[in-house]
N, C-alpha and C positions, 0 to 999 in steps of 0.2 A: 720793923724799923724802916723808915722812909730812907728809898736808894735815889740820889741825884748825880748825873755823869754829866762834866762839863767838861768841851771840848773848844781846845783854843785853835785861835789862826794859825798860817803856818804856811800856804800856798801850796806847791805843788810839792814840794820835799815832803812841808808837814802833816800833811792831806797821808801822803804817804806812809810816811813813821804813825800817824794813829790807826790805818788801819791797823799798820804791822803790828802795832802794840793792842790792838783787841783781838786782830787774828791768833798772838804767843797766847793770850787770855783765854780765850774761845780754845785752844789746844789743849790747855791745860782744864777745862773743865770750868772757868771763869767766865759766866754766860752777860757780859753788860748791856744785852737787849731788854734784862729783867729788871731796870731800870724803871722808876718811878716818871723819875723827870729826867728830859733830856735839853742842855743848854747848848748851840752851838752858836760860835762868832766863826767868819770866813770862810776858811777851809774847814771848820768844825762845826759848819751849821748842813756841809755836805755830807760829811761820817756820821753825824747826830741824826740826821733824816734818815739815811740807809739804817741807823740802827733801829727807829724807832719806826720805822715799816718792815723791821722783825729780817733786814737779811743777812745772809753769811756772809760777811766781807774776806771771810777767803775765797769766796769764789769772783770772779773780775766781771766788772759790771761789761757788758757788750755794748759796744758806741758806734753808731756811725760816726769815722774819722771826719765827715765834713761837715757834721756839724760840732764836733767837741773840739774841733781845732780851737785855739785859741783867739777867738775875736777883735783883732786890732784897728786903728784905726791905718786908712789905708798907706800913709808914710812912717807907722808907728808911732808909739809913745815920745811926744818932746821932752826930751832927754834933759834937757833943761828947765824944762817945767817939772818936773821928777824928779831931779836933783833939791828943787827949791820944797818942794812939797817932804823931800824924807828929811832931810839938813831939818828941816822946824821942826819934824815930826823927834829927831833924836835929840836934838835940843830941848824940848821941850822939860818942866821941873815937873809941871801937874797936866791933869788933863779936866778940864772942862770947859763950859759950854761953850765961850770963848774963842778956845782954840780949835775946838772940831767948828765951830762958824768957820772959824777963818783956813782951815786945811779946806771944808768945804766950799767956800767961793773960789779954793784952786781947784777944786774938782770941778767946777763948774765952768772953769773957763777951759778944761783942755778937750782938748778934739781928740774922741773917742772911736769905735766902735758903734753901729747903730744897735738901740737900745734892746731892738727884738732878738737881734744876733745873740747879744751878750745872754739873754734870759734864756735862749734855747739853749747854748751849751751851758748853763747851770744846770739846765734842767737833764740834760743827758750825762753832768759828771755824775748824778745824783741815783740817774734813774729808779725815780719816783713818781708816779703819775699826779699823786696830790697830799694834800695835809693827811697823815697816818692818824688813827684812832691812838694817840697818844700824846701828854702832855710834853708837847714840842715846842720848845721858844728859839726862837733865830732870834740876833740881833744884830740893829745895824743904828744907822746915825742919821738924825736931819739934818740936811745940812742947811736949813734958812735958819734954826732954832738951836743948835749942835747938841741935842741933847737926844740921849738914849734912843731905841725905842726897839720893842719888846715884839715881833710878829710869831705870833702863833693860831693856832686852829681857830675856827670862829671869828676870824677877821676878814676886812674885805680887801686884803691881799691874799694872790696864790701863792701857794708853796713857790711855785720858781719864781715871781716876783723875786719872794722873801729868799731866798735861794741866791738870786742875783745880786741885788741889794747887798746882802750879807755880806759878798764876794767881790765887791765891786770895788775895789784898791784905788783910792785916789790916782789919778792923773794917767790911768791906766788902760781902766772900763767905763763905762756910763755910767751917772747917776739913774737911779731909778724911778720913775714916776707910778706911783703906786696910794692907792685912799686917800688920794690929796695932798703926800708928801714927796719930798725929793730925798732919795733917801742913796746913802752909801757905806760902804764897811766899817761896818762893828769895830772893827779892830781897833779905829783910829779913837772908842772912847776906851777901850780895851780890850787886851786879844784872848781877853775869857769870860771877862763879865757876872762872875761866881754870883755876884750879890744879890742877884736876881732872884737867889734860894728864899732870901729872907724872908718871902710874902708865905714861905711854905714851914711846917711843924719842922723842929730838925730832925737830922739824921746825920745818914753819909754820905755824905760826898766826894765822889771822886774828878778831880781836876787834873787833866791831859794838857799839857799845852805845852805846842813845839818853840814858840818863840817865848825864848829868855834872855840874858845877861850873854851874850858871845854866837847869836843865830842869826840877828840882825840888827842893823844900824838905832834902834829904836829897844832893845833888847832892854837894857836895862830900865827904862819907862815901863814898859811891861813888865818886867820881875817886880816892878814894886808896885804893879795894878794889881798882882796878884798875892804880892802879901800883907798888902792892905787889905781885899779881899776875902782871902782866909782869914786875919783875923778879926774882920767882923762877924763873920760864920762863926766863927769858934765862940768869941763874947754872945753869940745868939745860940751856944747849945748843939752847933754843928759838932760833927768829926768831919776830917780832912783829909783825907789822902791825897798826894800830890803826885805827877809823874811827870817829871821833865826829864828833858836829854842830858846825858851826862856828857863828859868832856870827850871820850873817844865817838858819841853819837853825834855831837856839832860838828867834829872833825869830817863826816859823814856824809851830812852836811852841806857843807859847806857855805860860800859866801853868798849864794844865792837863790835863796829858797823858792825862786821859782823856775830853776833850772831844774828840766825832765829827765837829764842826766843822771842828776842822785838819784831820784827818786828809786830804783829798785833798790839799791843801796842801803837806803831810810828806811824801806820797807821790812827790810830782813833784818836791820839792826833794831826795829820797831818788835816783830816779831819775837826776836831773842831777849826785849828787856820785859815784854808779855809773860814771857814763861819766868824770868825771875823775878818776876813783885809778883807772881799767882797767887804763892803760896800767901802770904799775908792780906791779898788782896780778897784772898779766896774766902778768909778765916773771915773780913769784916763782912764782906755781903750776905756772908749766907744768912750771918748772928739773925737770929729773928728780935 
């Protein structure tokens, strides 16, 4: 049976909470490196590469702190250009091409980070040297065109291109210039982008993703990208497994998923919900 693990956005909390939730997995005997296909959006196209270059994500990747700092631009993010880009972003009813245009010419107007900056700490949260011998899809957005778009192996983007890109949060980080596109985070066409399975026979799929209904301001546009999502997988013959935060892991949490603060926090409460979905988790993947 065809195994696919898709990993949603989530920033530095949810970045967090998924390893924690493949490290409880990985403890319990739940191996999700044995993964067919691996989807990642954001912070889930970071977890998604470490899985699919085969590493232990309980052991902690080694960073040079100067380059994994965080990348800003030199007076910081306009707070008010950021306020205008997530306010549309939660507002929003649907999401297409439309609107990722129009989130992207704000990304395009804000003073960022210089672009080599941002792509060396992706490429150090990742440590990964390049595209893994595995079918790995990042995804991220155009932003002249606002539609999808799909970077994996055999493309004439690099893994940390595609790594940055992925990762690249409106109004925050750089756009990316990359095969002729301008390109920026996934997230904003969806923070998981499941459907991407459909081009593949089904199976199972497992869907991780930190931001829902009560994570972030855009939560609820998310929950319903994602069960739109699932149930197009499912009419196409999928199974679904799902693994969101529960109410005491939002609390965890908290209101700002890119504060380093939780993140140990996320971690260990990631880890603990690992060990309890194994057991049923454990049962689907093995099924031959």
């Amino acid at each position: 049976m065809r195994r696919a693990l898709v990993l949603g956005g989530g920033g530095i909390v949810g970045n967090a909470w998924e390893v924690g939730v493949v490290s409880g997995l990985l403890d319990a005997g739940v191996d999700l490196r044995d993964a067919d296909t691996f989807v990642g959006t954001s912070a889930g196209s970071v977890v998604g590469s470490r899985l699919a270059a085969g590493q232990d994500l309980r052991e902690p990747v080694r960073r040079d702190p100067d380059v994994v700092r965080t990348p800003l631009a030199e007076a910081g993010p306009d707070p008010k250009l950021l306020r205008k880009i997530f306010s549309r972003w939660a507002d929003a009813d649907v999401v297409d091409e439309a609107f990722c245009k129009e989130i992207g010419a704000l990304a395009l107007s804000a003073h960022t980070a210089d672009e080599s900056a941002w792509i060396a700490a992706a490429a150090a949260n990742a440590s990964v040297d390049a595209w893994p011998e595995a079918d790995l899809r990042l995804i991220a957005v155009d932003v002249d065109t606002g539609q999808r778009v799909v970077l994996c192996p055999g493309t004439d983007v690099t893994l940390h291109q595609a790594l940055a890109a992925s990762c690249s949060v409106p109004g925050m980080f750089p756009v990316i210039h990359a095969a002729g596109k301008r390109l920026m985070d996934g997230g904003v066409h969806s923070g998981t982008s499941a459907d991407v399975l459909l081009v593949d026979e089904p199976g199972l799929a497992v869907v991780i993703a930190p931001i829902v209904t009560g994570t972030a301001a855009f939560g609820d546009l998310a929950s319903r990208c994602i069960d739109t999502e699932v149930a197009t997988l499912k009419a196409a013959g999928w199974q679904v497994l799902r693994v969101l935060p529960s109410p005491p892991e939002k609390e965890i949490f908290g209101p700002n998923l890119m504060d380093p603060d939780r993140a140990e926090g996320s971690l260990e409460a990631g880890r603990a919900r690992g060990s309890v979905v194994a057991g049923l988790l454990g049962r689907l993947w093995r099924a031959e």
